[in-house]
N, CA, C and O atoms as a DFTB+ gen file, in Angstrom:
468 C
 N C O
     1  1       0.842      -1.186       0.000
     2  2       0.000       0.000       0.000
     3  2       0.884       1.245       0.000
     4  3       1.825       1.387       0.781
     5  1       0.484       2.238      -1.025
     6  2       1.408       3.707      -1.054
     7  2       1.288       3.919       0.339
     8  3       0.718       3.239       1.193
     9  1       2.185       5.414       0.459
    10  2       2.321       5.784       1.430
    11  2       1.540       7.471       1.531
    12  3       1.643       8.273       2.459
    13  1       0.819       7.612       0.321
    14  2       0.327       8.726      -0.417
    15  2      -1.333       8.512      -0.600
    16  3      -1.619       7.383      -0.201
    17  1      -2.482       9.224      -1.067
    18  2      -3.382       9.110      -1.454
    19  2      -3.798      10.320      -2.138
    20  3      -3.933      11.338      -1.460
    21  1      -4.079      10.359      -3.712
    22  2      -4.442      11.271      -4.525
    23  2      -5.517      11.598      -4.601
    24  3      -6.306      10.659      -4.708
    25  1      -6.055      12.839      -4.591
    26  2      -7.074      12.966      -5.866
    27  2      -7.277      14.086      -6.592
    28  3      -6.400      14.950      -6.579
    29  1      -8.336      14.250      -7.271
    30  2      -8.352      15.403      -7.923
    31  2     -10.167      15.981      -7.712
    32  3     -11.109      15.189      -7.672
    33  1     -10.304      17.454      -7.605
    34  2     -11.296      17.738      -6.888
    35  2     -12.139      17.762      -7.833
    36  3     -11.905      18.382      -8.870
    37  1     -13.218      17.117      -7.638
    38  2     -14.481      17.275      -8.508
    39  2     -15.112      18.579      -8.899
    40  3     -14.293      19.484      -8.743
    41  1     -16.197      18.985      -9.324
    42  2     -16.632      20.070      -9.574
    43  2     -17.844      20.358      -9.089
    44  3     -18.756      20.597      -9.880
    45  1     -18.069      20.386      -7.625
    46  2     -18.775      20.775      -7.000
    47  2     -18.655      22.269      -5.591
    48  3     -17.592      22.669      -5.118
    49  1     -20.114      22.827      -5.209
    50  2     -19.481      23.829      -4.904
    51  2     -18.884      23.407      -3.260
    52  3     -18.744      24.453      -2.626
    53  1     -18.585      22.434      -2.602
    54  2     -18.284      22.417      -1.600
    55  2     -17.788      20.674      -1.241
    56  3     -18.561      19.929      -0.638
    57  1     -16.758      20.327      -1.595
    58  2     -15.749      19.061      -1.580
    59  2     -15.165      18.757       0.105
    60  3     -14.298      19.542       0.490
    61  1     -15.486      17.971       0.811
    62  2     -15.043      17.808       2.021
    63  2     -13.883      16.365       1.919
    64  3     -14.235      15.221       1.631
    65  1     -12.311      16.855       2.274
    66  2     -11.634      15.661       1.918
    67  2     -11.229      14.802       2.944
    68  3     -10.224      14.132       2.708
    69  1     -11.790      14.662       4.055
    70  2     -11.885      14.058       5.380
    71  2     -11.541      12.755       4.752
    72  3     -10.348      12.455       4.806
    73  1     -12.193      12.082       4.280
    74  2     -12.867      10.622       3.680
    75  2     -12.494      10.408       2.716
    76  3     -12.154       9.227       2.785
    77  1     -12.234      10.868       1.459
    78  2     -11.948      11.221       0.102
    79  2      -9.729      10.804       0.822
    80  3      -9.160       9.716       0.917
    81  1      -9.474      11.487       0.971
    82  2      -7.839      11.670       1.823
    83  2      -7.279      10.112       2.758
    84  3      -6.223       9.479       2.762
    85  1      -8.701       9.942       3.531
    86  2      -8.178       9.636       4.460
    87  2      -7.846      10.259       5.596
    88  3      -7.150       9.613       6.379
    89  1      -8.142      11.277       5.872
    90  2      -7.315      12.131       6.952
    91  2      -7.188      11.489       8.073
    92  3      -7.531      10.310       7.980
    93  1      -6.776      11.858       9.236
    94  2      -6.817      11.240      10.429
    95  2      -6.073      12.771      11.499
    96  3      -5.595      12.458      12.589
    97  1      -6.057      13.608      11.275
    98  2      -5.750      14.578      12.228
    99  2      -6.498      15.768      11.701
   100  3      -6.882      16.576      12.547
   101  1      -6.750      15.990      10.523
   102  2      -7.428      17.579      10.336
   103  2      -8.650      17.126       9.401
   104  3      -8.708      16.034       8.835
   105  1      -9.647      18.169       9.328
   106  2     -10.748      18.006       7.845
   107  2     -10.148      19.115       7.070
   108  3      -9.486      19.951       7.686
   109  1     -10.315      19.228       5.682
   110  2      -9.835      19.885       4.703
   111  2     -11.277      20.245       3.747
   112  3     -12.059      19.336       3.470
   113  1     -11.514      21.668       3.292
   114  2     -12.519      21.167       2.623
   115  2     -12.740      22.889       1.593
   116  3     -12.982      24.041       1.955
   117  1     -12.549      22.378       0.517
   118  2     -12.879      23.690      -0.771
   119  2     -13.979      23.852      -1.212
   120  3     -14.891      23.135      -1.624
   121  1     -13.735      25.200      -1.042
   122  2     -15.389      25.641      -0.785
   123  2     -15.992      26.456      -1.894
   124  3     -15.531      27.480      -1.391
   125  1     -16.586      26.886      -2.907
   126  2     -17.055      28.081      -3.730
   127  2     -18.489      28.913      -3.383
   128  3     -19.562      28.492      -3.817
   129  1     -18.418      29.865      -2.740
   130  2     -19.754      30.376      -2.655
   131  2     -19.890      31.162      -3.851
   132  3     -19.008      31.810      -4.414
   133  1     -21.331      31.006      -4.235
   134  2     -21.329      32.290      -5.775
   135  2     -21.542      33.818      -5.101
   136  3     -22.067      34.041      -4.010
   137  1     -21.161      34.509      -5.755
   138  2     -21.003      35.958      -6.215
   139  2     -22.991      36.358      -4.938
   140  3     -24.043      35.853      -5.329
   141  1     -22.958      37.236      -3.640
   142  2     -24.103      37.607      -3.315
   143  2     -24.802      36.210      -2.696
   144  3     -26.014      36.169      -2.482
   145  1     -24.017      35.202      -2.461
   146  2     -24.398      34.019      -1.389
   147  2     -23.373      34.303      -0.203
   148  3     -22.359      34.989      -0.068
   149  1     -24.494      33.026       0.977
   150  2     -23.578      33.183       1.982
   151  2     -24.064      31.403       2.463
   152  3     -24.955      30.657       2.057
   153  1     -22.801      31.227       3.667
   154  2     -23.245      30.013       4.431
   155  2     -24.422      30.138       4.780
   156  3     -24.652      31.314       5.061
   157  1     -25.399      29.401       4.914
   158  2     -27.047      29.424       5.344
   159  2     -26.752      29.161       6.772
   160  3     -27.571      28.466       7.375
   161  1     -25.953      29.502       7.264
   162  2     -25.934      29.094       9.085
   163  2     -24.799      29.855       9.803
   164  3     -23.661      29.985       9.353
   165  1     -25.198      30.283      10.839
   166  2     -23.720      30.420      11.767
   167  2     -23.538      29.685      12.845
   168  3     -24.337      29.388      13.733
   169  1     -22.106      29.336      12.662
   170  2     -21.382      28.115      13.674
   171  2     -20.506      28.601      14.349
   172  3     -20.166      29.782      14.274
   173  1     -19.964      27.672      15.183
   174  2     -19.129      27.740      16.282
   175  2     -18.934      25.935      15.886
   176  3     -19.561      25.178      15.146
   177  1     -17.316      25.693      17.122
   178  2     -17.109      24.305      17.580
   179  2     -16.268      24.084      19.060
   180  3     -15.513      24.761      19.758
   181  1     -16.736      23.025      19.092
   182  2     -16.509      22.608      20.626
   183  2     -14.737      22.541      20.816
   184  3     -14.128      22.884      21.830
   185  1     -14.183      22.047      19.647
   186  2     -12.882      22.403      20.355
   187  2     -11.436      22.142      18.845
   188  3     -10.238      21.871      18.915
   189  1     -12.255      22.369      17.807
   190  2     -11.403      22.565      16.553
   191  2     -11.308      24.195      16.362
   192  3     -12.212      24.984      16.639
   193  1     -10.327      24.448      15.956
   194  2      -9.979      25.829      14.913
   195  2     -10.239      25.561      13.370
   196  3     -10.528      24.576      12.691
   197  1     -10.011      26.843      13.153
   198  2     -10.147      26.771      11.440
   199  2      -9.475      27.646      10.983
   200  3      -9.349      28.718      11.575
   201  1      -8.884      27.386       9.809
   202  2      -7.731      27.798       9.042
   203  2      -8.440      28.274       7.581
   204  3      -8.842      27.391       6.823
   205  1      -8.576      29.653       7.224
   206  2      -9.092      29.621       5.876
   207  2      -8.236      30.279       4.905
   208  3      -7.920      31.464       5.002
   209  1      -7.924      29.636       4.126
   210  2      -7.452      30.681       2.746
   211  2      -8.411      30.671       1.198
   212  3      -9.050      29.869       0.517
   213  1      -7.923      32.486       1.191
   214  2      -9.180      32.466      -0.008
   215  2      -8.209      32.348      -1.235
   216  3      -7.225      33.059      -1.437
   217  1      -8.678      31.296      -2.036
   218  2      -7.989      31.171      -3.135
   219  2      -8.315      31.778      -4.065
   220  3      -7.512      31.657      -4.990
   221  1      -9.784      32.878      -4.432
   222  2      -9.650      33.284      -5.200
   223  2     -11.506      33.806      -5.030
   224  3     -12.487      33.151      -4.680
   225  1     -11.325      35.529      -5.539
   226  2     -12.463      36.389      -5.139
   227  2     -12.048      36.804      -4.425
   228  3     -10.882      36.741      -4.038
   229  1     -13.629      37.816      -3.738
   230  2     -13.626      38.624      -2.555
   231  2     -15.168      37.876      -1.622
   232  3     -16.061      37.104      -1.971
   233  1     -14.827      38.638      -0.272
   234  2     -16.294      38.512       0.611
   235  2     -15.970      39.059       1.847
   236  3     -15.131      39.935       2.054
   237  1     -16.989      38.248       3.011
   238  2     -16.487      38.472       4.024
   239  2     -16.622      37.657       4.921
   240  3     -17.051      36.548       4.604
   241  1     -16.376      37.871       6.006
   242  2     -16.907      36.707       6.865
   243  2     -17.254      37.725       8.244
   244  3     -16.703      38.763       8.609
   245  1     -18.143      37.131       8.696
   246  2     -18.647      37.845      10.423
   247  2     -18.796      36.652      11.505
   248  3     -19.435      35.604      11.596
   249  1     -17.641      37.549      12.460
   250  2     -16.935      36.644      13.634
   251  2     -17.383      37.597      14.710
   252  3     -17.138      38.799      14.803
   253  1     -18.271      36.617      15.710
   254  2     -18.623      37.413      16.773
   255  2     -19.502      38.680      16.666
   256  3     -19.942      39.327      17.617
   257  1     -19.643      38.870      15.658
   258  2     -20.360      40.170      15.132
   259  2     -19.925      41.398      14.328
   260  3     -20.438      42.440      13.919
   261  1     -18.545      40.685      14.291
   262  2     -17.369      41.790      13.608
   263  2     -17.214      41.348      12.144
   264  3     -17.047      40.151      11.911
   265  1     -17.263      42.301      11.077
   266  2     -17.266      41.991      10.039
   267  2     -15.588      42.007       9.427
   268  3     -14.983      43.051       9.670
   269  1     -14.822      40.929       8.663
   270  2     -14.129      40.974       8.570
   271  2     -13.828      40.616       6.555
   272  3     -13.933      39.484       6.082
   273  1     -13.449      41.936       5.671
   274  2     -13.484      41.801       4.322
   275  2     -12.388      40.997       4.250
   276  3     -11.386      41.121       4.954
   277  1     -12.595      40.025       3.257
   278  2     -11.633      39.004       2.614
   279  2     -11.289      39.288       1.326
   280  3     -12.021      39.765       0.459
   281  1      -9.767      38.871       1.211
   282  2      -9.844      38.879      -0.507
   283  2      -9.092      38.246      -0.907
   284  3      -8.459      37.785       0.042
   285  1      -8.407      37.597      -2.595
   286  2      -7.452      36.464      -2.793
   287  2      -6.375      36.606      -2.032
   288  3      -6.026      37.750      -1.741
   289  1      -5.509      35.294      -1.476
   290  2      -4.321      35.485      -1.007
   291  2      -4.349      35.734       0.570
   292  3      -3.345      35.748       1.282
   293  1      -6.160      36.001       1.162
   294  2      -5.858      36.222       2.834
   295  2      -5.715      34.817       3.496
   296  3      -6.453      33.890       3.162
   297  1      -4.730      34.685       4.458
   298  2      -5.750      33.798       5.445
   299  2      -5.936      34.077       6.749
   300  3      -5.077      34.731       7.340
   301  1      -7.059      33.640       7.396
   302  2      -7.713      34.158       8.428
   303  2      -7.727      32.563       9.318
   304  3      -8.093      31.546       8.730
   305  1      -7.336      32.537      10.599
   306  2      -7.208      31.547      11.587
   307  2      -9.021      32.020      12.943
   308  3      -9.309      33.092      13.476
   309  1      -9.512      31.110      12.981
   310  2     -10.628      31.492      13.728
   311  2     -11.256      30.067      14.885
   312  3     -11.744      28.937      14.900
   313  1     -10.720      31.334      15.821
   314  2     -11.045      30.143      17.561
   315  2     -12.504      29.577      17.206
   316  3     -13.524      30.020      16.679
   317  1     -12.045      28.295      17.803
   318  2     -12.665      27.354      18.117
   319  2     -14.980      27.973      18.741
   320  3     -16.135      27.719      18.397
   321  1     -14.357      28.663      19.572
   322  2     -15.740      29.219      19.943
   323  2     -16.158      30.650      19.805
   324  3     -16.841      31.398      20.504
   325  1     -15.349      30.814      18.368
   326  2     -16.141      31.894      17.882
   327  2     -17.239      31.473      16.722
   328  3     -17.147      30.549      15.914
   329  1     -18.221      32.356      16.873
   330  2     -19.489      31.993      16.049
   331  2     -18.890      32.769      14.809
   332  3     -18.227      33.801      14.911
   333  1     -19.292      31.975      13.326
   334  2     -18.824      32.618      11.928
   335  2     -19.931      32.476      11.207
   336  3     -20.888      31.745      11.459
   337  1     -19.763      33.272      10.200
   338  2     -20.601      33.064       9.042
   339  2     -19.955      33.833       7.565
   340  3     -19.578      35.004       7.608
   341  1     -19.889      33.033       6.319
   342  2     -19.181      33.140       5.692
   343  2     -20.297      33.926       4.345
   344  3     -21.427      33.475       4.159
   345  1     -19.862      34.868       3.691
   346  2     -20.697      35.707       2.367
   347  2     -19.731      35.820       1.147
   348  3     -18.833      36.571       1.526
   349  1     -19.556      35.541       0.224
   350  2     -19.280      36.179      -0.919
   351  2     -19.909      37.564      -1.115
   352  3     -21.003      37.832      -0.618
   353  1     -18.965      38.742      -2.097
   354  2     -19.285      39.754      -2.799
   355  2     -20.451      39.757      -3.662
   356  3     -20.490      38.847      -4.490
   357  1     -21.280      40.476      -3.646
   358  2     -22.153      41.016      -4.793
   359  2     -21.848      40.550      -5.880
   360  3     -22.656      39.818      -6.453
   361  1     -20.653      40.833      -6.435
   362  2     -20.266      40.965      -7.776
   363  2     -18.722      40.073      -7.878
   364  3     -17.958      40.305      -8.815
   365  1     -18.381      39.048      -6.810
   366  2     -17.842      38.133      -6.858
   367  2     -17.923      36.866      -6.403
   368  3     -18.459      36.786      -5.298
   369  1     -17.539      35.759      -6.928
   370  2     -17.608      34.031      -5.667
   371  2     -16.312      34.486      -5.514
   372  3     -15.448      35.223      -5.990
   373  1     -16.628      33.556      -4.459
   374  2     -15.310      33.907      -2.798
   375  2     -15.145      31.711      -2.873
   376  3     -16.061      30.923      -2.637
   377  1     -13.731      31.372      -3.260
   378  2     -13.453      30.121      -3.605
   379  2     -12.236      30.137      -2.089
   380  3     -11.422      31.058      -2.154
   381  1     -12.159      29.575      -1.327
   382  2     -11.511      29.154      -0.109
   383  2     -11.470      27.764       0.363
   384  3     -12.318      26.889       0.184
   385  1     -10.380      27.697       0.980
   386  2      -9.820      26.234       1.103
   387  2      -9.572      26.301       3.141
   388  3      -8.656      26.786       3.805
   389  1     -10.896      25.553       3.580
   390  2     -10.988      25.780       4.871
   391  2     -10.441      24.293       5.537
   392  3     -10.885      23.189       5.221
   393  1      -9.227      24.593       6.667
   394  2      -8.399      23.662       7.869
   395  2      -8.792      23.530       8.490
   396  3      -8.819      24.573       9.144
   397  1      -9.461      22.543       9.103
   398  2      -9.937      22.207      10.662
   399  2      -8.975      21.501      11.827
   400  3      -8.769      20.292      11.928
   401  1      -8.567      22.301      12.477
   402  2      -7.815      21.132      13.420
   403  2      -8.196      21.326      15.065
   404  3      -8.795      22.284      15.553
   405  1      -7.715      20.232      15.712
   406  2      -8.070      20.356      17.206
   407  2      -7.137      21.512      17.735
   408  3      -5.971      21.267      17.425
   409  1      -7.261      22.602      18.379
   410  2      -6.693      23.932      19.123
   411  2      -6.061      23.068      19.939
   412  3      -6.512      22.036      20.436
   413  1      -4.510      23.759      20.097
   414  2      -3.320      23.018      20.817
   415  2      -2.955      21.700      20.522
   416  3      -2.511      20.849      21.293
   417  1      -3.175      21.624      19.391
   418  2      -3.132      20.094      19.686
   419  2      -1.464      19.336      18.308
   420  3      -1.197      18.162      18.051
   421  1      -0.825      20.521      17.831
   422  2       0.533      20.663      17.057
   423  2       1.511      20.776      18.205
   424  3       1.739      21.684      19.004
   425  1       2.053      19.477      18.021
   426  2       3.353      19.284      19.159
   427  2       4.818      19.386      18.609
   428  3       5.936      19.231      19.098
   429  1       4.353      19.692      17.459
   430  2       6.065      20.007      16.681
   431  2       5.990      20.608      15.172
   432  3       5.219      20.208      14.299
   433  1       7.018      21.727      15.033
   434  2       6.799      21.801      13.580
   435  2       7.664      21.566      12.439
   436  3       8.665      20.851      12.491
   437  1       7.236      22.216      11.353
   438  2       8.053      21.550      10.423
   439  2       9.334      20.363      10.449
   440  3       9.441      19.179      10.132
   441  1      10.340      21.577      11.099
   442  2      11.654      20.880      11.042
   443  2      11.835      20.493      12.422
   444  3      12.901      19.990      12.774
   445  1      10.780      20.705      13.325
   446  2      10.707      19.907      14.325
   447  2      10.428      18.672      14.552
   448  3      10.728      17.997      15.537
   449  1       9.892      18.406      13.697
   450  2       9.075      16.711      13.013
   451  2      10.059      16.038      12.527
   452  3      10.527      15.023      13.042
   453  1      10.468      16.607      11.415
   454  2      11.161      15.992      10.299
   455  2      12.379      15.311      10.413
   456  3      13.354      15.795      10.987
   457  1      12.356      13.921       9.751
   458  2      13.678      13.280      10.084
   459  2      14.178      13.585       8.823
   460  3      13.513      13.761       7.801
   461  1      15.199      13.630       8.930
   462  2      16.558      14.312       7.862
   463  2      17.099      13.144       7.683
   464  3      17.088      12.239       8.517
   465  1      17.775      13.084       6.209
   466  2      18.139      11.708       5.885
   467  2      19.378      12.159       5.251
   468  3      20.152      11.339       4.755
């Protein structure tokens, strides 16, 4: 068995690669809202963060009640028990690639990990 698992993202507006990957420490999941949509809900979580980068467009997102404009190239890190809700622009889709991981829970990094050969 590789030591790898590929794929390539379908063409839908919201791909979750939990399952698709395999994951076993984070969810991963690319997102497209169209141009004047938004998430139909606002969330919070019990004890994951989230990691977003917008790959491409504008929008915004509202954290806690604070509105925060997005645009290609940001990324925005958002606690665990803050409530969000995510909008695309009027006159753009807002395409982002959202990290889920458990808060505190990275015990080493990069080259802290890494065995050198």
């Amino acid at each position: 068995m590789a030591n790898y698992k590929k794929i390539s993202l379908e063409n839908a507006p919201r791909v979750e690669l939990h399952e698709k990957l395999g994951l076993t420490g984070a969810e991963i999941s690319y997102n497209i809202l169209p141009a004047g949509q938004g998430v139909p809900f606002i969330h919070s979580h019990k004890q994951n963060e989230e990691i977003y980068f917008i790959v491409n467009g504008s929008g915004k997102v509202i954290i806690d009640g604070e509105e925060v404009n997005l645009t290609s190239g940001d990324f925005i890190k958002i606690s665990p028990k803050a409530e969000r809700q995510f909008f695309a622009s009027n006159d753009s889709d807002i395409t982002y690639i959202c990290i889920q991981v458990k808060e505190n829970s990275l015990d080493g990094f990069t080259q802290e990990d890494a065995i050198i050969k």
